[in-house]
Backbone as XML, in Angstrom:
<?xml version="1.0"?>
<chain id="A" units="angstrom">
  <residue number="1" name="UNK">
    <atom name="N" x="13.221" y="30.725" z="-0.252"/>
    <atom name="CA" x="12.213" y="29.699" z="-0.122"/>
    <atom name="C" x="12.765" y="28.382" z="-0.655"/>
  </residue>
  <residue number="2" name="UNK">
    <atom name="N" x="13.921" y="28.043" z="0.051"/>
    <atom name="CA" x="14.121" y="26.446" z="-0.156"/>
    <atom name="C" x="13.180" y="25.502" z="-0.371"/>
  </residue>
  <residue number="3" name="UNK">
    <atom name="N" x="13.339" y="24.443" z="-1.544"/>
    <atom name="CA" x="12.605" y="23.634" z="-1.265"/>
    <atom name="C" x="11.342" y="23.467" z="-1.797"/>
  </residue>
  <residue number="4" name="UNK">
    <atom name="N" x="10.970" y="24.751" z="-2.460"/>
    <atom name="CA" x="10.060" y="25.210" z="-3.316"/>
    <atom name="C" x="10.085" y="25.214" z="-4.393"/>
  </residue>
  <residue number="5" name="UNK">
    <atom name="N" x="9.515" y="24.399" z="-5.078"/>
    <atom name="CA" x="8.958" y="24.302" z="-6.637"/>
    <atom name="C" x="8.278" y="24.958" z="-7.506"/>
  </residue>
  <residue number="6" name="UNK">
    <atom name="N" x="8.372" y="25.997" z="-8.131"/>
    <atom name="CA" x="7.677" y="26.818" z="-8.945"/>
    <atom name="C" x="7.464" y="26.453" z="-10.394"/>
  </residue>
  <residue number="7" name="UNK">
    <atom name="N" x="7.714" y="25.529" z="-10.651"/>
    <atom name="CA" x="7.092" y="25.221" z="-11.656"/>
    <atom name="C" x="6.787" y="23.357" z="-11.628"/>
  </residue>
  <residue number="8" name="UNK">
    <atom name="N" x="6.214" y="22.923" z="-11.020"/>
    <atom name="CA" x="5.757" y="21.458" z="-11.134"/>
    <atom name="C" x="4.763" y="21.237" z="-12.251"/>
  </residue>
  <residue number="9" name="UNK">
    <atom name="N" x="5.059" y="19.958" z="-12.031"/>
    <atom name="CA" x="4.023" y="19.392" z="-12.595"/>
    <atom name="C" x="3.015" y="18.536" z="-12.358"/>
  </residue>
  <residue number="10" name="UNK">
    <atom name="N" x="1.439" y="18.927" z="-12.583"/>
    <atom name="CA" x="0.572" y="18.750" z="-12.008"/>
    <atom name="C" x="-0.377" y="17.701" z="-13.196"/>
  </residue>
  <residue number="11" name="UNK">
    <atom name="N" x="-1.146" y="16.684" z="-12.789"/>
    <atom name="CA" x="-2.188" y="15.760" z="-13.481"/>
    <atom name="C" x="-3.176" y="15.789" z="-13.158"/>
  </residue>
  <residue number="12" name="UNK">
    <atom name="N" x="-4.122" y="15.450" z="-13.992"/>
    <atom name="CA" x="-5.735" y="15.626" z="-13.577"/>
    <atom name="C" x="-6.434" y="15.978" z="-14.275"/>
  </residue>
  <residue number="13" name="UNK">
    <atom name="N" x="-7.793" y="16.187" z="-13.396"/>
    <atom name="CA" x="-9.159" y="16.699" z="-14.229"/>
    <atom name="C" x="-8.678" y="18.308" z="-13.779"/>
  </residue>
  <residue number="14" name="UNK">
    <atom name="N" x="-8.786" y="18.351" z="-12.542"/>
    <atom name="CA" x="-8.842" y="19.670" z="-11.556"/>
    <atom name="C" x="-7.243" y="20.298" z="-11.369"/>
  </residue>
  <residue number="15" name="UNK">
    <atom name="N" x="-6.985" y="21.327" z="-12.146"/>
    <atom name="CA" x="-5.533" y="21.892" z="-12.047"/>
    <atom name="C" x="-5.352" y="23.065" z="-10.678"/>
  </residue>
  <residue number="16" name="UNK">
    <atom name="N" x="-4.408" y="22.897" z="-9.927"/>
    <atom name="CA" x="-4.217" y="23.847" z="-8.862"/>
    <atom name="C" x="-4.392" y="25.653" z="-9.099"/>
  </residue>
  <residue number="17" name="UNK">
    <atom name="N" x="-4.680" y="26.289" z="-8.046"/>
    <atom name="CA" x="-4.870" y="27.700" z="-8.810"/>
    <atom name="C" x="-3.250" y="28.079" z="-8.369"/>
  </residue>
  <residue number="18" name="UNK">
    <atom name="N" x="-2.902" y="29.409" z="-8.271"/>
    <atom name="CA" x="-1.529" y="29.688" z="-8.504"/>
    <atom name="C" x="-0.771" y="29.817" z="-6.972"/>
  </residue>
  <residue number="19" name="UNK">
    <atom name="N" x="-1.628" y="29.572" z="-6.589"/>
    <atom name="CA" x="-1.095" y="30.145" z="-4.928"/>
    <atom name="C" x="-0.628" y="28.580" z="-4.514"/>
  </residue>
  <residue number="20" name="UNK">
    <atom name="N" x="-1.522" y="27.586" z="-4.939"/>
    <atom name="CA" x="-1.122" y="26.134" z="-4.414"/>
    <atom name="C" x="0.213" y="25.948" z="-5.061"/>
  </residue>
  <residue number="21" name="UNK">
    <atom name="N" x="0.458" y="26.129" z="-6.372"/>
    <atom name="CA" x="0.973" y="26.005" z="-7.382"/>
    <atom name="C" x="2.744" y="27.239" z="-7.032"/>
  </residue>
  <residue number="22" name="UNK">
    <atom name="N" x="2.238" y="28.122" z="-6.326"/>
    <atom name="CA" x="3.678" y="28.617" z="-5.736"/>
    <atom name="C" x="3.764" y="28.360" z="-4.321"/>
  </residue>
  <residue number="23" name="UNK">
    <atom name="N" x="3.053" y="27.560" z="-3.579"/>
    <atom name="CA" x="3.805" y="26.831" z="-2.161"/>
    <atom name="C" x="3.558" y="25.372" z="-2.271"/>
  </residue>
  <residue number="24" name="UNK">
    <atom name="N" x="3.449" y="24.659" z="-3.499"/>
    <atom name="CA" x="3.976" y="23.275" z="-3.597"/>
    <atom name="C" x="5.213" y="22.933" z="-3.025"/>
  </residue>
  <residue number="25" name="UNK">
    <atom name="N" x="5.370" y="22.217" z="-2.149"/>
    <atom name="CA" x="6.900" y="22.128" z="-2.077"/>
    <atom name="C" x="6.855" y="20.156" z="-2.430"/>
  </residue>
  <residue number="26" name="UNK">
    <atom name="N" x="7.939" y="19.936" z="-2.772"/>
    <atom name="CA" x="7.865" y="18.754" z="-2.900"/>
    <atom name="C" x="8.753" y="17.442" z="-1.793"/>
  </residue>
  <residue number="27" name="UNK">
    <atom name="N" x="9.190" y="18.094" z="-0.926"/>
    <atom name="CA" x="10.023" y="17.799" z="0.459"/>
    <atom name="C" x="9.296" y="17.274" z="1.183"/>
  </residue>
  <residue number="28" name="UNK">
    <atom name="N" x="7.747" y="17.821" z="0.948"/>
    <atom name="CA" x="6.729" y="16.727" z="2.090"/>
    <atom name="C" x="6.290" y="15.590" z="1.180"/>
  </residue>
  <residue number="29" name="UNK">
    <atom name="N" x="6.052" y="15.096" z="2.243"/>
    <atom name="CA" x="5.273" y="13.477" z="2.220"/>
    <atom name="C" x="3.611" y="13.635" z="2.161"/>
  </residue>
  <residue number="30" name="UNK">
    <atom name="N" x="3.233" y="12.800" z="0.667"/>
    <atom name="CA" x="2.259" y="12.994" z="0.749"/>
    <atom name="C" x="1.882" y="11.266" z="1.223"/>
  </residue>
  <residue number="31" name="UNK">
    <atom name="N" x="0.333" y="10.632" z="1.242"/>
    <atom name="CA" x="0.076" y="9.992" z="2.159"/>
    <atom name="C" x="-1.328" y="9.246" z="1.192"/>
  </residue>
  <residue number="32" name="UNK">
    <atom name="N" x="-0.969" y="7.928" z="0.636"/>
    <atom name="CA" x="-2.197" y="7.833" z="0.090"/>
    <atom name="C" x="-2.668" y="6.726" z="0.619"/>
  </residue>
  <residue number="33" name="UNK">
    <atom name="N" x="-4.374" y="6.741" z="0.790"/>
    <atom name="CA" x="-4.933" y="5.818" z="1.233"/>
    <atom name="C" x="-5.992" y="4.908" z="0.201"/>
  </residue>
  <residue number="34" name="UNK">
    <atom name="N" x="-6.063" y="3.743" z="0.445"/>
    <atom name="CA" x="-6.395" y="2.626" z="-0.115"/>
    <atom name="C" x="-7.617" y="2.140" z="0.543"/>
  </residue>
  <residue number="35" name="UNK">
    <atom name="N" x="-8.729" y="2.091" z="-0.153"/>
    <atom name="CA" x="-10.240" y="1.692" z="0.623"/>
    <atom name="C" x="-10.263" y="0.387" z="-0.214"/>
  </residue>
  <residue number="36" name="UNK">
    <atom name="N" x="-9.922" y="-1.019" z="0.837"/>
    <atom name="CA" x="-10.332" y="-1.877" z="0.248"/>
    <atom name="C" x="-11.654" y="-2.496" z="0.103"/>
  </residue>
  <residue number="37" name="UNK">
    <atom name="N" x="-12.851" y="-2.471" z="-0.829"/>
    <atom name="CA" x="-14.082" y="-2.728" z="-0.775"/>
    <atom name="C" x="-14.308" y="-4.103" z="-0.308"/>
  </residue>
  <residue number="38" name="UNK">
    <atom name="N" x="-15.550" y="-3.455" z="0.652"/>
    <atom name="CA" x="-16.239" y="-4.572" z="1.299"/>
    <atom name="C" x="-16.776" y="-6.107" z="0.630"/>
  </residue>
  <residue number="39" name="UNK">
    <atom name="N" x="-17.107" y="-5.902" z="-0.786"/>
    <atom name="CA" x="-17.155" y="-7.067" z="-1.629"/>
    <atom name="C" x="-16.262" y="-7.987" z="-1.448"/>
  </residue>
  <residue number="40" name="UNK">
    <atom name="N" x="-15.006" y="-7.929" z="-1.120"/>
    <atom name="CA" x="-13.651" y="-8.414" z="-1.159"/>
    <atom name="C" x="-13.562" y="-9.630" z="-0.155"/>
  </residue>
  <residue number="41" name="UNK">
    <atom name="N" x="-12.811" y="-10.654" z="-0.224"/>
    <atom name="CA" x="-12.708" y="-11.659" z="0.286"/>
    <atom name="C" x="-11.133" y="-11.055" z="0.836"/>
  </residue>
  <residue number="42" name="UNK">
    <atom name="N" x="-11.197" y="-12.046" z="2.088"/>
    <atom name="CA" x="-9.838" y="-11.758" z="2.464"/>
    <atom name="C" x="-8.656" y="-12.762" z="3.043"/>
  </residue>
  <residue number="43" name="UNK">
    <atom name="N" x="-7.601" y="-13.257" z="2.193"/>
    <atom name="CA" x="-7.108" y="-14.177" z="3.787"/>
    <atom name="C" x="-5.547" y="-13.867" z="3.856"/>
  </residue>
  <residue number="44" name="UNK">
    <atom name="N" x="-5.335" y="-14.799" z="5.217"/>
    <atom name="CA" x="-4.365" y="-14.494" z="5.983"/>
    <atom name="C" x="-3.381" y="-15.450" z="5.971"/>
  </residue>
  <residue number="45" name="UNK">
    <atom name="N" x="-2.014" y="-15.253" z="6.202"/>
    <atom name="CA" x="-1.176" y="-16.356" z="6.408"/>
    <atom name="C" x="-0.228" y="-15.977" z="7.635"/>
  </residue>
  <residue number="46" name="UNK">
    <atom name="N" x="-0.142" y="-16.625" z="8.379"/>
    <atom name="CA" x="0.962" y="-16.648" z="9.880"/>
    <atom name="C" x="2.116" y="-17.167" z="9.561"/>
  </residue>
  <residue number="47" name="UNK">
    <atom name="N" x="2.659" y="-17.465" z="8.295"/>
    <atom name="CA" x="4.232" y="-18.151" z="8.489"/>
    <atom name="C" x="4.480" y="-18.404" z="9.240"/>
  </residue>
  <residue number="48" name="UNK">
    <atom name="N" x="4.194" y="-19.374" z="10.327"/>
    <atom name="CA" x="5.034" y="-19.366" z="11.770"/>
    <atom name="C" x="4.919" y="-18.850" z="12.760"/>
  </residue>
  <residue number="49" name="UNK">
    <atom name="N" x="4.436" y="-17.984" z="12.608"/>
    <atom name="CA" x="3.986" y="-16.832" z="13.632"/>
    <atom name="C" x="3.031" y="-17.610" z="14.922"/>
  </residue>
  <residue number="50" name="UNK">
    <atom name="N" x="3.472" y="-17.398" z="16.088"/>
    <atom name="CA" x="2.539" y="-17.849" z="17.201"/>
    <atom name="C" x="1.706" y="-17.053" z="18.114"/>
  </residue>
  <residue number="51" name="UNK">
    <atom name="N" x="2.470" y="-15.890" z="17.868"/>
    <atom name="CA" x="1.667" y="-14.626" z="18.347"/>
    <atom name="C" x="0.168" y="-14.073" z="17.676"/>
  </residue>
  <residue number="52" name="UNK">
    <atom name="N" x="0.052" y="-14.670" z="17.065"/>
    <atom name="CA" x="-1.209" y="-14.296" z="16.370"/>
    <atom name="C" x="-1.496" y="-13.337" z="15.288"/>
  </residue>
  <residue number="53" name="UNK">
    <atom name="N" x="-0.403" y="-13.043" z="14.768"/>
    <atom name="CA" x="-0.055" y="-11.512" z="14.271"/>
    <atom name="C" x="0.129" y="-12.275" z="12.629"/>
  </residue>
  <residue number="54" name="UNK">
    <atom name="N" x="-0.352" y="-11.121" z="11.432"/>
    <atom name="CA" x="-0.338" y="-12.262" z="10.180"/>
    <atom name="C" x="0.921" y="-11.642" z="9.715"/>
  </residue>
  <residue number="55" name="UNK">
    <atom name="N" x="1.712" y="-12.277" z="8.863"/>
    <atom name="CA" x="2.697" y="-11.784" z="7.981"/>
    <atom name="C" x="2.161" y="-11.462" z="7.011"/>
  </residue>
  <residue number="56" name="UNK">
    <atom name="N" x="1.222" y="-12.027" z="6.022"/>
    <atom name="CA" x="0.771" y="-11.944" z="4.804"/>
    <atom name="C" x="-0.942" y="-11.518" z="4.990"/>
  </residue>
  <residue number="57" name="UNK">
    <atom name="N" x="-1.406" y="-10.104" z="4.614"/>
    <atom name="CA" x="-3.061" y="-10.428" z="4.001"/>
    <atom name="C" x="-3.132" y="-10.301" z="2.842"/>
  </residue>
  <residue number="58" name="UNK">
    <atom name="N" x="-4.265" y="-10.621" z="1.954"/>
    <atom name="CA" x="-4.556" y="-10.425" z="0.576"/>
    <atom name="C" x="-5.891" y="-10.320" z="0.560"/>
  </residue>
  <residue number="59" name="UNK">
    <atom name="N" x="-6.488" y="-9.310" z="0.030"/>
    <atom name="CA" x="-7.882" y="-9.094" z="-0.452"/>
    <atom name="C" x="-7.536" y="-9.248" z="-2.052"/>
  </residue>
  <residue number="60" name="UNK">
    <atom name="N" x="-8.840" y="-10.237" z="-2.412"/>
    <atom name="CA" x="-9.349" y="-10.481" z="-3.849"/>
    <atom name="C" x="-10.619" y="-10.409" z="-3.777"/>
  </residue>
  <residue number="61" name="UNK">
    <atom name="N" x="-11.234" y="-10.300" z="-5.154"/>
    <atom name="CA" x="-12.596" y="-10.317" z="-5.323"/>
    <atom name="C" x="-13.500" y="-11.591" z="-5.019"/>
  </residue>
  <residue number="62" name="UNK">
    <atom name="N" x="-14.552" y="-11.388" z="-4.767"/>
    <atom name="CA" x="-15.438" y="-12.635" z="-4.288"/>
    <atom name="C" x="-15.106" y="-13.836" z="-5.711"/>
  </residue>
  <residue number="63" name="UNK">
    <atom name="N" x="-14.395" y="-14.624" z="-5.045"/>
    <atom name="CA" x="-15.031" y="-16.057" z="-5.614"/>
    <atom name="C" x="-13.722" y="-16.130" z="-6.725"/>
  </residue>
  <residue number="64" name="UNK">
    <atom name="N" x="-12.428" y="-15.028" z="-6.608"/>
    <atom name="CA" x="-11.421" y="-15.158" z="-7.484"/>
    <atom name="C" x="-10.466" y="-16.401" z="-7.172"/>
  </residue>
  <residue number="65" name="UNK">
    <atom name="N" x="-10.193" y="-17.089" z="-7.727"/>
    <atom name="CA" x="-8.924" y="-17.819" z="-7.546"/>
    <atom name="C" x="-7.463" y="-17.762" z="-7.027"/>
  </residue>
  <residue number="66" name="UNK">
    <atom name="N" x="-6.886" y="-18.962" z="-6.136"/>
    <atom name="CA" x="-6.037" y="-17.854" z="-5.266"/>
    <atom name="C" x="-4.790" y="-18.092" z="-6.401"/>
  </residue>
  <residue number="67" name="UNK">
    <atom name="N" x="-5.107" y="-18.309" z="-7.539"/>
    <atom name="CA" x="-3.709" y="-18.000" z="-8.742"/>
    <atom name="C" x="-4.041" y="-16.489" z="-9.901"/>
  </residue>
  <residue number="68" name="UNK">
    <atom name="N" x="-5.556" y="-15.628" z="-9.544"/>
    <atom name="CA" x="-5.625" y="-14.672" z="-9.828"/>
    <atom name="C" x="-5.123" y="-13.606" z="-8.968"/>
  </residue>
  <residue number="69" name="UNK">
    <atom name="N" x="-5.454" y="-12.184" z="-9.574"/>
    <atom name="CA" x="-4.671" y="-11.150" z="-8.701"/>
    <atom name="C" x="-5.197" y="-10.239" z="-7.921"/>
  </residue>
  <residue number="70" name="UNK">
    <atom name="N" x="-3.936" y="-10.654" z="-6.887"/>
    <atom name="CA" x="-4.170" y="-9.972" z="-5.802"/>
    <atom name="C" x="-4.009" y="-9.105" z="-4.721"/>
  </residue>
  <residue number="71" name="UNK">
    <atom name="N" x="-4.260" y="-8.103" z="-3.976"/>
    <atom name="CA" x="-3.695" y="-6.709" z="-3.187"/>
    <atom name="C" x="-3.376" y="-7.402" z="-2.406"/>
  </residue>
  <residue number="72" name="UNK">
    <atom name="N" x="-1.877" y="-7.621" z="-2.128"/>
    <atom name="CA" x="-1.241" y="-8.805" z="-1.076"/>
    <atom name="C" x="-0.134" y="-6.984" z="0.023"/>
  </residue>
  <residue number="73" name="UNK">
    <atom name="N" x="-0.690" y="-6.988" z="1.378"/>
    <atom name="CA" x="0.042" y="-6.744" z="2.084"/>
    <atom name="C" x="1.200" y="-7.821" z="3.012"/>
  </residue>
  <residue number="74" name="UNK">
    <atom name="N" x="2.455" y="-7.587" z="2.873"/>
    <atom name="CA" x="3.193" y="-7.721" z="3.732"/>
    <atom name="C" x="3.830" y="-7.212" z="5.205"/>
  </residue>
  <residue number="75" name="UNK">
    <atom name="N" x="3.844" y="-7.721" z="6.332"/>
    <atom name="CA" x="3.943" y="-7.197" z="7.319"/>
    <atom name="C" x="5.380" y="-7.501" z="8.165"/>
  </residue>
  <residue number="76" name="UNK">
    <atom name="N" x="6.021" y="-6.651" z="8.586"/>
    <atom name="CA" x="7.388" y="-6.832" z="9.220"/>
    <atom name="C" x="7.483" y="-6.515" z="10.717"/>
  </residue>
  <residue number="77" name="UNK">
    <atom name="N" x="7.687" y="-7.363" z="12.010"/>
    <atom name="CA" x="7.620" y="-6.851" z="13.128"/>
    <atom name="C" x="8.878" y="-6.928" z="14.358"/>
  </residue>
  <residue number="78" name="UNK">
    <atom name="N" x="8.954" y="-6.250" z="14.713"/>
    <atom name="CA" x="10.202" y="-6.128" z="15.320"/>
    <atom name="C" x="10.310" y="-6.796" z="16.682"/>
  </residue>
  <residue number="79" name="UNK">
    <atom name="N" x="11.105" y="-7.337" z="17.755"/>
    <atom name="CA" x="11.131" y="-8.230" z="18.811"/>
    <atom name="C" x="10.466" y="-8.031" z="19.290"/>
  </residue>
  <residue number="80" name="UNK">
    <atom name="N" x="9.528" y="-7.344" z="19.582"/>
    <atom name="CA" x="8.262" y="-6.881" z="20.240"/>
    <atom name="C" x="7.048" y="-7.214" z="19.841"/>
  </residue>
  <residue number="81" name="UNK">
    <atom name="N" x="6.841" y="-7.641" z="18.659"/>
    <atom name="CA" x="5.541" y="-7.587" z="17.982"/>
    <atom name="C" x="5.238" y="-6.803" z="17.478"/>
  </residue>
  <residue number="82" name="UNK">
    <atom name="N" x="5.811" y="-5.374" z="17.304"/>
    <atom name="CA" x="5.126" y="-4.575" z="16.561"/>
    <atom name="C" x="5.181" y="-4.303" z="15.376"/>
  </residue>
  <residue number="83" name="UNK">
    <atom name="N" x="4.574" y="-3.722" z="14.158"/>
    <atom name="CA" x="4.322" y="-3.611" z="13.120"/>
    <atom name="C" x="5.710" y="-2.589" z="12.949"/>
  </residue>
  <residue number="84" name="UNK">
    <atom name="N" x="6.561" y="-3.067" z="11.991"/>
    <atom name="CA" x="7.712" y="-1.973" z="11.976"/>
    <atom name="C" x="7.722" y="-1.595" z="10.237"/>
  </residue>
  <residue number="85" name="UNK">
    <atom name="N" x="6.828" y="-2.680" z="9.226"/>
    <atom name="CA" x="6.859" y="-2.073" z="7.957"/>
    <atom name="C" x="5.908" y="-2.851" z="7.253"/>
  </residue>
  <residue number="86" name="UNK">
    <atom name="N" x="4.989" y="-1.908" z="6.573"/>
    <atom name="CA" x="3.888" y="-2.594" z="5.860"/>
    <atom name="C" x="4.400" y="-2.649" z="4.020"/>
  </residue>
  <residue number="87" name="UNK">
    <atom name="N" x="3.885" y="-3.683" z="3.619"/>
    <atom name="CA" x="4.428" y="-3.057" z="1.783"/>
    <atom name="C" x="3.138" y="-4.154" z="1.566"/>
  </residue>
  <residue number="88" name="UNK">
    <atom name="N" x="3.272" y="-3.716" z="0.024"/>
    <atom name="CA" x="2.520" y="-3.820" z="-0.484"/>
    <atom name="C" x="2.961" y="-4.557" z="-2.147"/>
  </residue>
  <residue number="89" name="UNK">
    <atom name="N" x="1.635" y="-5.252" z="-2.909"/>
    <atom name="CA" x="2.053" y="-5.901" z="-4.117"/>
    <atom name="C" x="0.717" y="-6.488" z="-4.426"/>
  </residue>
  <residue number="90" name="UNK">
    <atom name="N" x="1.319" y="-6.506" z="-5.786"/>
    <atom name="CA" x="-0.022" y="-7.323" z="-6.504"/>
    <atom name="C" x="0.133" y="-8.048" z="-7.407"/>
  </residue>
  <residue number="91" name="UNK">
    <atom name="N" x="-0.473" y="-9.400" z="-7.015"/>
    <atom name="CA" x="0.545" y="-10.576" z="-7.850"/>
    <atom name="C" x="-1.196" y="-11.457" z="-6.890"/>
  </residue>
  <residue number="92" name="UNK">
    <atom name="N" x="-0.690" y="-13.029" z="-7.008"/>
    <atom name="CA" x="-1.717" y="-13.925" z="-7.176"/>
    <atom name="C" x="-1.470" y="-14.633" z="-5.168"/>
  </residue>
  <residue number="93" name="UNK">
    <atom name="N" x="-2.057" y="-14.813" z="-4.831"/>
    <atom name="CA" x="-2.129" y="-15.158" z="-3.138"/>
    <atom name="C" x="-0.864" y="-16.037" z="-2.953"/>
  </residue>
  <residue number="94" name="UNK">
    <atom name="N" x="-1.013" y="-17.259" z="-4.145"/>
    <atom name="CA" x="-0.164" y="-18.593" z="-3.999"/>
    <atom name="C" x="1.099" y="-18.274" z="-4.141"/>
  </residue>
  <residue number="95" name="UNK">
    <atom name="N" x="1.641" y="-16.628" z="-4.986"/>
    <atom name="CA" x="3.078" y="-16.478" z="-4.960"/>
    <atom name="C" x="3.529" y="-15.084" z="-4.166"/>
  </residue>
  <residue number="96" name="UNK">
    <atom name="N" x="2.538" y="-15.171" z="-2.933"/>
    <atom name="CA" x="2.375" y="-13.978" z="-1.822"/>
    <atom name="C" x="4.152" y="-13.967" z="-1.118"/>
  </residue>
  <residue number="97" name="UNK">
    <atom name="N" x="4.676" y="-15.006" z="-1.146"/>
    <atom name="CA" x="5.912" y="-15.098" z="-0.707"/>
    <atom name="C" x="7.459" y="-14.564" z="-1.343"/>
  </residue>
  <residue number="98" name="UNK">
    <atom name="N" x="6.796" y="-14.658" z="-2.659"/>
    <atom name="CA" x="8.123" y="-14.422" z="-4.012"/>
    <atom name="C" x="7.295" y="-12.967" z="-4.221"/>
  </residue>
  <residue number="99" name="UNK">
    <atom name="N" x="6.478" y="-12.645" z="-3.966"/>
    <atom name="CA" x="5.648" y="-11.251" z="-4.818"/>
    <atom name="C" x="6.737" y="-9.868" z="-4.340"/>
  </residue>
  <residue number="100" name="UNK">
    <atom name="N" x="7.384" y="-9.070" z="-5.347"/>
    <atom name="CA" x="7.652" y="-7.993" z="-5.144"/>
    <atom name="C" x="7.301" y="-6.644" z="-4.512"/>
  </residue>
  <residue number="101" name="UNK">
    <atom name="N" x="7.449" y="-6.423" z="-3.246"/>
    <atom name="CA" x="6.784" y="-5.981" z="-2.624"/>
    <atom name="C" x="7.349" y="-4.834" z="-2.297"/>
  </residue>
  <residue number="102" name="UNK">
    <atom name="N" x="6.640" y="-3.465" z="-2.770"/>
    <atom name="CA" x="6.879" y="-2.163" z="-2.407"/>
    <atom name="C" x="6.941" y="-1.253" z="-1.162"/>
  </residue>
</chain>
């Protein structure tokens, strides 16, 4: 059983029972999703872009300042237009350009 982890390590409230806990493998990809709340203000920047397509979004909280912080996605698209890599960072709107992005 390549690939299989028998003894991980697990965090939480809720600990796995033993069966999860002997076919953990850690080779897959897990997949997390991000619900950005509707409260949230949002904007956009096109660098240049004429296609209509944004390079930069950022959701902040209602009425935050765009030098407070913020869930800044970055977007990368390939000769086509299409979306070829999303990342992510959190830093303040105004330094959405320099922000370290995962």
């Amino acid at each position: 059983m390549s690939g299989i982890n028998n003894n991980p390590k697990f965090a939480g409230a809720v600990k796995p029972d033993a069966i999860q806990v002997d076919s953990y493998d850690y080779a897959l990809a897990a997949l997390r999703n991000v619900q950005i709340p509707l409260n949230m203000q949002e904007r956009f920047d096109y660098s240049g872009r004429s296609d209509g397509q944004p390079v930069y979004i950022g959701y902040g909280e209602k009425g935050i300042a765009t030098t407070g912080t913020w869930i800044l996605f970055k977007y990368t698209y390939d000769g086509n237009g299409f979306i070829t890599l999303k990342q992510v960072a959190y830093d303040s709107w105004d330094d959405r350009t320099t922000a370290t992005y995962e």
